[in-house]
C-alpha positions as CSV (number, residue, x, y, z in Angstrom):
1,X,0.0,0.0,0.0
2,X,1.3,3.4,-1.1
3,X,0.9,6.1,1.7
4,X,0.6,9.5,0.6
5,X,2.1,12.0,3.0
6,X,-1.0,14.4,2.9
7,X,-3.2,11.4,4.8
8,X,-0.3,10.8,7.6
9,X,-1.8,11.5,11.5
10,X,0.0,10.9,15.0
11,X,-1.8,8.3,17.0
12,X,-1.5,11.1,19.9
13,X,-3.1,13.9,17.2
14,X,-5.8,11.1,16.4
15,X,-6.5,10.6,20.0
16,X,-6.6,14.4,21.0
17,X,-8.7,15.4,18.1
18,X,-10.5,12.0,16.1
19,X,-13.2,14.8,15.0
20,X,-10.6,15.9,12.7
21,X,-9.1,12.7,11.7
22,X,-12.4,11.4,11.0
23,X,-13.1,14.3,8.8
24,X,-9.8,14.0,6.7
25,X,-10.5,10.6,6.4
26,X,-13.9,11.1,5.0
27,X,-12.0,13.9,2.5
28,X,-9.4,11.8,1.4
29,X,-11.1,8.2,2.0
30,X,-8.2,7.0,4.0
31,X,-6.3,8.0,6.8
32,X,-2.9,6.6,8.2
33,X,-2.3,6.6,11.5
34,X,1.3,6.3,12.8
35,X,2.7,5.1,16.2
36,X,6.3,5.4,17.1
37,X,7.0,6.6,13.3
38,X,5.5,3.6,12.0
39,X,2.1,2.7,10.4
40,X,-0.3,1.5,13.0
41,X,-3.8,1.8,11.8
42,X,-5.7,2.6,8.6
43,X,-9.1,4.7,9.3
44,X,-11.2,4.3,6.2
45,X,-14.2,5.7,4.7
46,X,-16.8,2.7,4.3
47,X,-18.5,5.2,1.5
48,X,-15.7,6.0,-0.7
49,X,-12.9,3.1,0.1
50,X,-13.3,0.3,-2.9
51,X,-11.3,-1.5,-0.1
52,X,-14.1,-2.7,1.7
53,X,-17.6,-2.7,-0.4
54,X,-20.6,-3.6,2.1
55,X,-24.1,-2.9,2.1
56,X,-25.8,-0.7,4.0
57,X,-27.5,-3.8,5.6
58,X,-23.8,-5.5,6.1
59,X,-22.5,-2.2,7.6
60,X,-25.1,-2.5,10.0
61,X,-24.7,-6.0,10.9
62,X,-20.8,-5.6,11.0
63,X,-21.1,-2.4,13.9
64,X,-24.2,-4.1,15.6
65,X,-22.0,-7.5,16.2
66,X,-19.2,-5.2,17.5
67,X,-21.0,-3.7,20.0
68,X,-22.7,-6.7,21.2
69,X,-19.7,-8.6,21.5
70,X,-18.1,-5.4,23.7
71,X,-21.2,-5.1,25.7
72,X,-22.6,-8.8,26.2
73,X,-22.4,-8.6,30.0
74,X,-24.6,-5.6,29.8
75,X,-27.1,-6.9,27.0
76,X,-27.5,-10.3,29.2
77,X,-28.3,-8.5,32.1
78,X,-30.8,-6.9,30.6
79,X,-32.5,-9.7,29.7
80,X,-33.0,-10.7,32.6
């Protein structure tokens, strides 16, 4: 993968301010985010990255498994 310089972000900058980082992601479709001057994490836009082509169903499925795997505990007590 190819990083352009123009799409690089701190992990500390991305943690202080993700607003932003989520918006130049959303600008430029990708984002980089670097840790210890070394790619760590790619923050994508689902709309305009070819990367990863979902449906709006399997976008939906894909975060609602996410949170109910990070909030099980909480969903099972619930049900109670």
């Amino acid at each position: 993968m190819t990083i352009n310089t123009n799409s690089i972000v701190s992990i500390t900058e991305a943690n202080q301010n993700f607003s932003r980082a989520a918006k130049m992601a959303e600008q430029k479709g990708h984002i980089v985010v670097f840790k210890n001057n070394r790619p760590k994490l790619l923050v994508i836009d689902l709309d305009k990255e070819p990367q990863i082509e979902m449906s709006e169903d399997e976008k939906l499925e894909f975060v609602a498994a996410r949170i109910l795997r990070e909030h099980r505990a909480a969903f099972e007590e619930l049900a109670r």
